[in-house]
PLY file of the C-alpha trace (Angstrom):
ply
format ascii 1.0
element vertex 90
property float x
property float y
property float z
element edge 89
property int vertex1
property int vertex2
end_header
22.80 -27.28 -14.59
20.30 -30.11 -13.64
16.42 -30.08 -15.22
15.25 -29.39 -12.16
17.73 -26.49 -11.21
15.78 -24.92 -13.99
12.56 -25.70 -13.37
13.18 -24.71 -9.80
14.08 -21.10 -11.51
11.19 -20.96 -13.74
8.76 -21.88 -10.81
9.99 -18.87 -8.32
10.77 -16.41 -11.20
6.88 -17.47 -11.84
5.95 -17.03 -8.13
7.82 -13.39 -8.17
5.86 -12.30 -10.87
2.77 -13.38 -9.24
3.95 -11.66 -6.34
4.52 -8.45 -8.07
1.37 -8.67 -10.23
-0.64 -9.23 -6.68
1.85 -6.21 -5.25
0.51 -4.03 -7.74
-2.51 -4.40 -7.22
-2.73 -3.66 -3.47
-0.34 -0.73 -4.41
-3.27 1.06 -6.70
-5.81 -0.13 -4.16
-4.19 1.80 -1.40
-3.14 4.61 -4.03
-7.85 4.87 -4.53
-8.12 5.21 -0.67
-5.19 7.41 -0.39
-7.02 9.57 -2.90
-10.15 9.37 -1.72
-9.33 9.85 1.71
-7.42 13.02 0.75
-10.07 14.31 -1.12
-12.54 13.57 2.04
-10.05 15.80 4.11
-10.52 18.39 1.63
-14.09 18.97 2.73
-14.23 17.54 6.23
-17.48 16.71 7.76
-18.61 15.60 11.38
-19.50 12.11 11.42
-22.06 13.13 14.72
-23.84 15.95 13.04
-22.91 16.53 9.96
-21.22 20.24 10.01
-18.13 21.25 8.88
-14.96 20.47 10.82
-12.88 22.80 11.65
-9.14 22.02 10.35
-6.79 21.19 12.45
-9.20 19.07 15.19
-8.48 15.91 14.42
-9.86 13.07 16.94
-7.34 10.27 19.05
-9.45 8.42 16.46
-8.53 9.65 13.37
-4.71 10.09 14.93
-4.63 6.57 15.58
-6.34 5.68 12.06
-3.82 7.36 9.91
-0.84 6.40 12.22
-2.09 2.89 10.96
-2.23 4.14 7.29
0.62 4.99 7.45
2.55 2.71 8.53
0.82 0.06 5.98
1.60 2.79 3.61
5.37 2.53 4.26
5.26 -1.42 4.58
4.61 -1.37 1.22
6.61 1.47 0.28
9.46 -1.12 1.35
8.06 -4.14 0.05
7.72 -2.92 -3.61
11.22 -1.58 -2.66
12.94 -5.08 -1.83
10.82 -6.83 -5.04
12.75 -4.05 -7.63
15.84 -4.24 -5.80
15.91 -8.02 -6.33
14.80 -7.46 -10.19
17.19 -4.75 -10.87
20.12 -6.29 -8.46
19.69 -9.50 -10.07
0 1
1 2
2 3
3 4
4 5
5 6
6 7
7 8
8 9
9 10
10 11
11 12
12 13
13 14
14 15
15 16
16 17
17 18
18 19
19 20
20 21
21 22
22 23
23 24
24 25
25 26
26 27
27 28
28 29
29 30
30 31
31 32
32 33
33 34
34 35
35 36
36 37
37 38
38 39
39 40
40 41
41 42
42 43
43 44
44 45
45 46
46 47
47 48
48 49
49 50
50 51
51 52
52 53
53 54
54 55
55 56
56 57
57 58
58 59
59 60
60 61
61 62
62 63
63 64
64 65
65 66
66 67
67 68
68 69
69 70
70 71
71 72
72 73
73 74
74 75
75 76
76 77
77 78
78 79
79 80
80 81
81 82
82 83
83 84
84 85
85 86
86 87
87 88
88 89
């Protein structure tokens, strides 16, 4: 191998860890609003008046906001996915 084949290695196995590190951290930010959100549906209030909600009524709103969650949710789910299958697959 050439010197710069390896530096070439060092600098992405660098930029992967990077990655992950930054990865991780979006992962456990999104893991805090998960929680928090869950715990806010736990004890649902109006946002118009302030009463209790009753469960199961949830707005187009709400629908659309957790349709969005979600599917952030599983973006990453495949992301982190792809990162450890390239660590563990070599």
């Amino acid at each position: 191998k050439f010197w710069f084949q390896n530096r070439r290695t060092q600098m992405k196995t660098q930029q992967e860890r990077h990655e992950n590190v930054i990865l991780r951290q979006e992962n456990e930010k999104l893991r805090a609003e998960n929680g928090f959100l869950k715990d806010a549906m736990r004890s649902p209030v109006c946002n118009n008046c302030g009463g209790a909600v009753i469960p199961g009524e949830v707005s187009y709103e709400q629908q659309q906001q957790l349709r969005i969650e979600n599917a952030k949710l599983k973006d990453e789910l495949d992301r982190i996915c792809a990162l450890a299958n390239r660590f563990i697959g070599g």
